[in-house]
N, C-alpha and C positions, 0 to 999 in steps of 0.2 A: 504494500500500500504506500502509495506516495502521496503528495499535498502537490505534486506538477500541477493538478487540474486548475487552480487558481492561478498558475502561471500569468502575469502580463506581459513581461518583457519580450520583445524581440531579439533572441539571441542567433540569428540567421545568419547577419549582417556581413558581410567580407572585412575583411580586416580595413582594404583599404576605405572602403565605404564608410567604417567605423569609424575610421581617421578624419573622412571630409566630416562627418557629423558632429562631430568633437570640433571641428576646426570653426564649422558655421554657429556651432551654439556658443563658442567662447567668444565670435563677433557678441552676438547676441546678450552675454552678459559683459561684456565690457561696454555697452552701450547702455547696459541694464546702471550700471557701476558710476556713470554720468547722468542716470537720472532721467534719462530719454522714456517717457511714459508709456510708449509704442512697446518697448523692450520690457517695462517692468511687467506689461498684461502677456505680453507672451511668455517671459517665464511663470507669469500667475498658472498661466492658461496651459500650459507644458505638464505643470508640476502637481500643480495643488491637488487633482484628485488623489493622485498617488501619496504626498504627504497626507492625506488627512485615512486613507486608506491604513499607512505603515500605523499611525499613531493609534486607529482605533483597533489594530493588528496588537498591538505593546501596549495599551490600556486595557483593552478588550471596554473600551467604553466609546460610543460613540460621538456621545455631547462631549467630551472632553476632549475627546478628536480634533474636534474643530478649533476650539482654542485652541490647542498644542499647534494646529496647523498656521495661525493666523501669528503665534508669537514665535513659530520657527521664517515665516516669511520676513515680518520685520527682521527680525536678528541677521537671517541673512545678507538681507536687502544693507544691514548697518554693516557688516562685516566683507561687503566684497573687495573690499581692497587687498583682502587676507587673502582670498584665492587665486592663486596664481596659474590654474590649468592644468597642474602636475599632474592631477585625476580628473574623474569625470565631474559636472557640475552636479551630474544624481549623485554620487557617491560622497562629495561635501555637503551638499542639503542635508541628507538624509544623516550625516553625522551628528549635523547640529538637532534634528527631529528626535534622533533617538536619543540624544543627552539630557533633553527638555523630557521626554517621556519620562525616561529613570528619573530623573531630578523631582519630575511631581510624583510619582510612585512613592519614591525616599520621603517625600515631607507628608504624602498620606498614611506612611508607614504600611504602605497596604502590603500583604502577607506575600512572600515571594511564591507559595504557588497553593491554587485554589485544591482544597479537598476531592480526591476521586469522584467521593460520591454526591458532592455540588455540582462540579463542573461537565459528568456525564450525561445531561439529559438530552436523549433522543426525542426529535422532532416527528414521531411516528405520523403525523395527522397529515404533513407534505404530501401534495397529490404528486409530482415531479418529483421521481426520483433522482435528476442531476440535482434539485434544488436540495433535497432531505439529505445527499453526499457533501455539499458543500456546506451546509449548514452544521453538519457532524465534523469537518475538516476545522470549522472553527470553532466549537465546543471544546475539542479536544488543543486545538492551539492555545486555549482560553486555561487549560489544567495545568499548561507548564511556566517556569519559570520566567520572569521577564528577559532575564539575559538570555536563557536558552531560546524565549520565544522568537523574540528580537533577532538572534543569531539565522531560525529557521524561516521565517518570514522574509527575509532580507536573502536569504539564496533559495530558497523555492518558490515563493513569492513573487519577489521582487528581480529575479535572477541575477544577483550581483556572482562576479567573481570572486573566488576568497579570498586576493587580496584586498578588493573594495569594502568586503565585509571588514577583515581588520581597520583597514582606515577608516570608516564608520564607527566601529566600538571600540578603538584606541587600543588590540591587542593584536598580538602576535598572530601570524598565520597559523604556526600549529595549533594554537588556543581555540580558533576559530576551528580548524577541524576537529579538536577534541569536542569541545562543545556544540558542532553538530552531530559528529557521533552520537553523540548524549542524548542529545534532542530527537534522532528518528528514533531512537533507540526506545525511549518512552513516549511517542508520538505514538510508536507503533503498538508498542505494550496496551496501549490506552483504547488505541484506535481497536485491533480487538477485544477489549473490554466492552466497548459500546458495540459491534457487532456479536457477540454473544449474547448483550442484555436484550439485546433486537430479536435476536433470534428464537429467545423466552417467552417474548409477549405470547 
């Protein structure tokens, strides 16, 4: 079982293609960087689903989403001088998205990971079974840890590379492997947990 199916990124791209794209968004934020209003709506317009997606991904809250989304755009937006291009402009957004997430987790003190038998409720009533699959992909994202979560969202998800994930959560590449290990590892435990309790009704 994997969590691919919520995939959004486009990981097709040829290198070299990958490179003009990279090349035309860095216009794009350097013009963002001068305050050019045309550029700040296009990286609004670019990004924001995605940020507010990640954040209600590592909240597992949706209203709170949006805030995190709106006070990772400012920060950004205050901070582009800082980015220099070295990586991608998704891969420093999203650093700054996921630090804001932990940071208000830390001052709610909220528990680093939700009880089995809180976090597993199946949606048996889903007339759509792709929708009652996806909906169980994020109950069970919802069971694990914020770092683990954050780790798994951001490469199944989000399809970053691993070294984009470390540069997102400030660690080591290996780190970032161990802790996805981790993370399928009781994605998966969990994920048949919920299809057994399915299979009871």
């Amino acid at each position: 079982m994997t969590i691919q199916l919520l995939r959004t990124t486009d990981s097709t791209l040829s290198p070299d293609l990958a490179a003009e794209e990279q090349k035309k968004e860095y216009a794009w934020i350097v013009r963002c960087s001068e305050g050019d209003p045309v550029a700040i709506r296009w990286v609004l317009d670019k990004y924001r689903e995605r940020v507010v997606r990640l954040a209600a991904h590592v909240l597992h809250n949706p209203r709170e989403a949006e805030d995190v989304a709106q006070d990772a755009f400012v920060k950004a937006f205050r901070m582009l001088s800082q980015y220099r291009g070295d990586s991608s402009f998704y891969a420093w957004l999203y650093r700054i998205v996921v630090n804001l997430c932990l940071d208000r987790m830390r001052r709610k003190s909220v528990s680093s990971e939700i009880p089995l038998d809180e976090g597993l409720l199946v949606h048996k009533a889903a007339p759509d079974v792709a929708i009652d699959h996806k909906l169980s992909v994020e109950q069970v994202l919802n069971t694990l840890s914020p770092a683990m979560r954050a780790a798994l969202v951001l490469r199944e998800i989000e399809g970053l590379e691993y070294s984009e994930i470390a540069k997102v959560l400030g660690i080591p590449v290996g780190t970032v492997r161990s802790r996805l290990n981790s993370a399928r590892e009781q994605f998966r435990q969990r994920w048949l947990a919920i299809q057994d309790e399915a299979n009871h009704v």
